[in-house]
N, C-alpha and C positions, 0 to 999 in steps of 0.2 A: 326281261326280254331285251335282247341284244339285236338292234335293227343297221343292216346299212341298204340302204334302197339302193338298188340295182337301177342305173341309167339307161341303158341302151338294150338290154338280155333279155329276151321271152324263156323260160325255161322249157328246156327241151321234155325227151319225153324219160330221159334219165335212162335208158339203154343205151349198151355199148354193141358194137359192134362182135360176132362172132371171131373170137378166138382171140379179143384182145387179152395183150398179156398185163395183169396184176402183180405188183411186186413192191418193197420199199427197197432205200438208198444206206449206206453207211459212207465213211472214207477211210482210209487207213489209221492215221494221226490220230482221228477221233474218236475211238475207242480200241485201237490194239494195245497201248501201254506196251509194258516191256520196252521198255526206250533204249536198254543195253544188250537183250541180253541176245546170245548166240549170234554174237557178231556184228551184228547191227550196228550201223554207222549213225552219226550224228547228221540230222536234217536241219534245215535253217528254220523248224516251227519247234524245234530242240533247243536251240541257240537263242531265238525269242522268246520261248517260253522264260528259259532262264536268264535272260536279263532284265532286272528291275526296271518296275514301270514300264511293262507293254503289256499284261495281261491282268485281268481281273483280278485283285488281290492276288495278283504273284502266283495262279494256278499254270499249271503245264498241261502236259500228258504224258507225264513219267508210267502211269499207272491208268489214266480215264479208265475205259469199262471194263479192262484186263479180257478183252476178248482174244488174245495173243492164246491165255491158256483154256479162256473156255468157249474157246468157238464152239465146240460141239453143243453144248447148251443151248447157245445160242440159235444155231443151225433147226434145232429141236424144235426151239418154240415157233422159228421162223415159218417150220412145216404143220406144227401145228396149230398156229392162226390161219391157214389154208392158200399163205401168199405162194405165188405158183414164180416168181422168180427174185432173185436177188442182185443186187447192183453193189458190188464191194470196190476201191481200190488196195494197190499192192502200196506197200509202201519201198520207195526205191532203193534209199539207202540199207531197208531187209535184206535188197537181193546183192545188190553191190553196193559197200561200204563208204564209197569215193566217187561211185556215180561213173565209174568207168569199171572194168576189166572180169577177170572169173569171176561168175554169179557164187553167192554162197550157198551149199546144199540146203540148210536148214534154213534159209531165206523160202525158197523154193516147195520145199518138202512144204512147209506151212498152206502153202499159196495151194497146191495142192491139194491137201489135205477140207481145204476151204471147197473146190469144185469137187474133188469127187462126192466129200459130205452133200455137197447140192441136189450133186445126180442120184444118190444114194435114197434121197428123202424126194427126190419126186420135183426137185427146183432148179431151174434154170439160173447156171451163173451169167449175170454180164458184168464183165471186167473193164472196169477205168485206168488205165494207164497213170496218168497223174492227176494227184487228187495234191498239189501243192507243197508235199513233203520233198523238196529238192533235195538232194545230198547237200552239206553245206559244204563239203569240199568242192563242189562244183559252183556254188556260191564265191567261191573264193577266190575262184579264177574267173569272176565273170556274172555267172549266173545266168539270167535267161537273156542280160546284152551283148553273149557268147553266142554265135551260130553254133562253136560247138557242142555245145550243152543241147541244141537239138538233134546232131548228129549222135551223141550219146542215147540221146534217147531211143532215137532209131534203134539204136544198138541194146537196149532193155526189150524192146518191142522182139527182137529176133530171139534175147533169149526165153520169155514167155512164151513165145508162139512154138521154140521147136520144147516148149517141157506140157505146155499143156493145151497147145492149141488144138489139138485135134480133141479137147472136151467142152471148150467154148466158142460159141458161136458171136455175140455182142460182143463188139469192143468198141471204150471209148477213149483214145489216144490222152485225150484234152478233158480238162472239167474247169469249167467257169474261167476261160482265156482275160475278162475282163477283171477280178477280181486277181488273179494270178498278177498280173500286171499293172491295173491303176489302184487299186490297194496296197499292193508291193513296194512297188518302184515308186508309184507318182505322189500318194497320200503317204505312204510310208508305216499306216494304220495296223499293215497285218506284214510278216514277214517275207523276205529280210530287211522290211522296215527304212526303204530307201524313198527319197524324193528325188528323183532326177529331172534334167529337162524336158522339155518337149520332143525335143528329137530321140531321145535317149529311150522315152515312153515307147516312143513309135518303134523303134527298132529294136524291143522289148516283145513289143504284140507280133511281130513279124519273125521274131524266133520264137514265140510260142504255136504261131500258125506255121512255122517248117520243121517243130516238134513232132505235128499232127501229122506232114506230108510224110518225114522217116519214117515214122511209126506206121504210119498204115501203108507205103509200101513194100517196108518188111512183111508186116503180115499176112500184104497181099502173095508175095513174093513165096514164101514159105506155106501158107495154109493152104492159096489156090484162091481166085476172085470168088468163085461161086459158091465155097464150104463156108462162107463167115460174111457178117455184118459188121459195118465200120461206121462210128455214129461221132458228129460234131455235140458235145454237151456245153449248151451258150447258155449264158443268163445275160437275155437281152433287157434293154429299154423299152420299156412297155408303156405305148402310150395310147389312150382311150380316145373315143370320142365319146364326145359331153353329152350329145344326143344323137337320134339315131337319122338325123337331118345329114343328106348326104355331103354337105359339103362337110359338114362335121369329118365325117368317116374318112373322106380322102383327106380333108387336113392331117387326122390321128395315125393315116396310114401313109403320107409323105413324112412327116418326122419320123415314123418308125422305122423306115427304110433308110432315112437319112444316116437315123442314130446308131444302127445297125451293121451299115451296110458295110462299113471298115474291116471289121471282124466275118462277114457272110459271102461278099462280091470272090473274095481271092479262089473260096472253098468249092463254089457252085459257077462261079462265071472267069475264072482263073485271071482276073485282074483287080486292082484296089478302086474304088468309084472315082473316077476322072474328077467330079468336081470337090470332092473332099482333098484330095490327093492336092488340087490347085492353091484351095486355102492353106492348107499345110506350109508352101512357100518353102525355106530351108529346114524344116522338122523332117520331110521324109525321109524313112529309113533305108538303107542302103539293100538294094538288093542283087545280089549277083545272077548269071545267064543258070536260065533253069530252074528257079527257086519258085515261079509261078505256075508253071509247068507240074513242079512237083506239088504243089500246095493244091492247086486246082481239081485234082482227081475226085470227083464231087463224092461227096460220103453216099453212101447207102442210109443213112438216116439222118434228123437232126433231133439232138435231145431238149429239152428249153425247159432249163431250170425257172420256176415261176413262185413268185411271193408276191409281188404286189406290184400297183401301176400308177401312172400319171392321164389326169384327162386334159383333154386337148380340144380348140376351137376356135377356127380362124377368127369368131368376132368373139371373143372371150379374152381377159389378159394378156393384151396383143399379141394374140395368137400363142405364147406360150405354155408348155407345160405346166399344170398344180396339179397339188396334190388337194383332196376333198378333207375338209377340219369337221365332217359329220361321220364319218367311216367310223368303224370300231377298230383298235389300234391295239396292234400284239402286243409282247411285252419288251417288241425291239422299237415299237411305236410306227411300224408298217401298218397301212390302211390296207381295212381288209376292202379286197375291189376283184371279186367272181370271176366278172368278167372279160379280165385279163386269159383268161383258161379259153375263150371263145375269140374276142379278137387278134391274142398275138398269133399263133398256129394257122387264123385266118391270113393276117400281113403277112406271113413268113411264109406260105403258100403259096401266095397273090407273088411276093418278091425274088423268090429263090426257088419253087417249085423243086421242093424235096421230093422224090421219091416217098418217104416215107418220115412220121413223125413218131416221136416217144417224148412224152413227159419224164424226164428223170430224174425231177426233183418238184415236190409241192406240199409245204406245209407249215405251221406255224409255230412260232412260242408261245406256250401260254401255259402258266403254272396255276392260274385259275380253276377252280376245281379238283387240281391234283389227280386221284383218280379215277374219280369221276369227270373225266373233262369236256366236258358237254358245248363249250366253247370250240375247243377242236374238232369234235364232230360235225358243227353246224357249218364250222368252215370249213371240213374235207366235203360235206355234202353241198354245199352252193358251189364249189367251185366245180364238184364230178359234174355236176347239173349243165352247167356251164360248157363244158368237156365235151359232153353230151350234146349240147346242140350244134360244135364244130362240129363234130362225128357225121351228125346227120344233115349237115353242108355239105357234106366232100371231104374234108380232112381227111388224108390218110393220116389219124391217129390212129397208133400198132398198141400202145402200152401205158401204164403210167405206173410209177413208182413214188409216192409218197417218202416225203424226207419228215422223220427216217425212224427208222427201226428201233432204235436202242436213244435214248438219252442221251449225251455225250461230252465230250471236250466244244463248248463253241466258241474258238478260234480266240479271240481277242477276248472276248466275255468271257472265256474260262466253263466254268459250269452253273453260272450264274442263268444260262436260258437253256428250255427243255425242249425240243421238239419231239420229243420220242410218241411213237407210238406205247412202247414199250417203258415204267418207271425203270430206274437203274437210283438205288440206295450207293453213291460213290464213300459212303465207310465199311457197308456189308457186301458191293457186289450183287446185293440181292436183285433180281429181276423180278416185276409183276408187271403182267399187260394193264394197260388202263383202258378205260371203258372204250376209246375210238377205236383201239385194236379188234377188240369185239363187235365191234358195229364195222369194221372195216371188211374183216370176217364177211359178214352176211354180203357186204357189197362185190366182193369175190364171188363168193359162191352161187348168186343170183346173176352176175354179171352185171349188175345196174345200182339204180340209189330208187329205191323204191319205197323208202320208209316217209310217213308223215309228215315229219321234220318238224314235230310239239315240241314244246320246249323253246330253249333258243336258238334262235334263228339268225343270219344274218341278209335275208332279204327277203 
């Protein structure tokens, strides 16, 4: 038995909400392979992959899950586990080779071929804009400490929206702004593998956030405000309270707003937080007339990529963030903590008053069990549980998509970690669901987590 006791969470009643939407996550990088071919340009997770010493024993994604030539397969099992939408991105340099100018047809025709197969089977495409695969020609002039690598992107956005905007509804411009940026640039951990300064970071995050503003003015511009959804996808700071002792809660929910609020203020309140902004001192990033203006057009949704959390207590470790050394720990050594799924959607409510929420990323590593993963089960069902009792707080939560679908390329690990639903044999190709797929089944089609939960459990 696999225990983490749950601090602050009563479990809900494990109902969702009528008509929420069901779906899992891919990105492009992470399972299209074909890394050359029909024109395809070279990305800067192309360029890292292959240089020695930045990925797991030297793996790439020349090849990951070759979902390039068998989407349709893919698509297949996709509608026949009963997930009723799918979350894919484009990869940029597919459509433009240099990240500027003519899209490539057979860039395009794929992307394509990707939504109509969706609608075809009965699934809802939502489209990510950038999932981190930058052209590295655009890298090369700059990258994302270029404003115009966001005005480029704008200009991806326009070519998407007039090839297939009238078959997609969800879009998400951005995926993980924090991870694009202080992974990138600041740790240098994930591509293109730069350290820069403090100012440099910051005017880094602020052309990723006027990436987000192009791009969905394009599409607004083109599709019409009312025929399409426009979604911010964050992986915030997640920070708990240690109990359900209120001052606890507002402690856990002023750091999360604090930690947050850089990346959230500009989207939903069209300025950066006054008292962050003052610490900063000479780090701030440059912004020229209009760039708030544009950023600001609050999204129609926000996505919150979720893994795991920090708890928090004004009279605990002077007051700062820990992590809990009793949690059960993936195989990235993230503590599994439920209720992250119930508190953040509540702060990010409480601080930014979305419109509306989606889960667009939630799930774990763990090769334990293989396919039998019974481990992953218990952790997609305490955290839906969890989910469930925002739901029936108020949360406008609309959907949740599980990360992810297919096994994959993981980034810096290579394919040393699984999160798939789905096993993926990377010497045969071969596909088999593993057991959460099938239990995730049931929780679709029931619309709830209604099962037992025998076995292992994690609270």
């Amino acid at each position: 038995m696999l225990h983490a006791q749950s601090r602050t969470s009563n479990p809900g009643s494990g109902s969702f909400p009528t008509g929420f939407l069901w779906g899992a996550a891919t990105s492009s990088f992470q399972i299209e392979g074909a890394w050359q071919e029909d024109g395809k340009g070279e990305s800067i997770w192309d360029t890292f992959c292959h240089t020695p010493n930045h990925v797991h024993e030297g793996h790439t994604g020349n090849l990951a899950c070759d979902h390039y030539h068998r989407y349709a397969e893919d698509l297949d099992l996709i509608a026949a586990l009963g997930l009723q939408a799918y979350r894919f991105s484009v990869s940029w340099p597919r459509i433009q080779p240099t990240g500027r100018g003519k899209a490539l047809d057979k860039g395009l025709d794929f992307y394509e071929r990707i939504v109509d197969g969706c609608l075809e089977r009965g699934i809802e495409p939502c489209l990510t804009i950038f999932h981190w695969d930058l052209p590295q020609s655009l890298e090369d002039q700059g990258g994302w400490l270029c404003r115009d690598t966001a005005k480029a992107m704008g200009d991806l956005a326009e070519i998407l929206a007039l090839r297939i905007g009238n078959r997609v509804k969800k879009w998400m411009p951005i995926n993980e702004g924090p991870c694009i940026v202080d992974l990138g640039y600041r740790q240098g951990v994930f591509a293109p593998g730069r350290k820069e300064s403090e100012q440099l970071v910051r005017q880094a995050r602020h052309t990723v956030l006027l990436a987000h503003g192009y791009a969905s003015r394009a599409l607004r511009d083109i599709l019409g405000r009312e025929k399409l959804e426009i979604g911010f996808a964050h992986n915030p700071w997640s920070t708990l309270p240690a109990s359900n002792a209120p001052e606890d809660i507002e402690w856990a929910r002023q750091l999360f707003v604090q930690n947050n609020s850089w990346w959230l203020d500009p989207l939903w309140k069209g300025a950066y937080p006054a008292a962050e902004w003052e610490k900063c001192g000479d780090d701030v990033p440059q912004i020229h007339p209009g760039d708030l203006e544009l950023i600001g057009d609050k999204p129609d949704f926000l996505g919150l990529n979720l893994y795991f959390g920090d708890y928090a207590s004004p009279n605990q470790n002077e007051g700062k963030p820990w992590r809990r050394t009793d949690s059960p720990k993936t195989d990235f050594d993230w503590p599994v903590e439920p209720d992250i799924m119930y508190w953040t959607p509540k702060f990010c409510q409480e601080g930014w008053n979305p419109a509306a929420q989606y889960i667009t990323e939630n799930g774990c590593a763990w090769e334990t069990g293989g396919l039998n993963d019974q481990h992953r089960i218990a952790y997609f069902r305490e955290h839906l549980r969890s989910l469930a009792r925002a739901c029936e707080d108020g949360v406008p939560m609309k959907g949740y998509f599980a990360w992810s679908f297919l096994d994959n390329f993981e980034w810096a690990q290579g394919y040393s970690k699984r999160f798939g639903l789905v096993h993926v044999d990377f010497e045969t190709q071969v596909r088999t669901p593993k057991a959460s797929a099938k239990w995730y089944s049931q929780v679709i089609a029931e619309n709830g987590v209604f099962d037992s939960g025998e076995g292992i459990v994690l609270n």
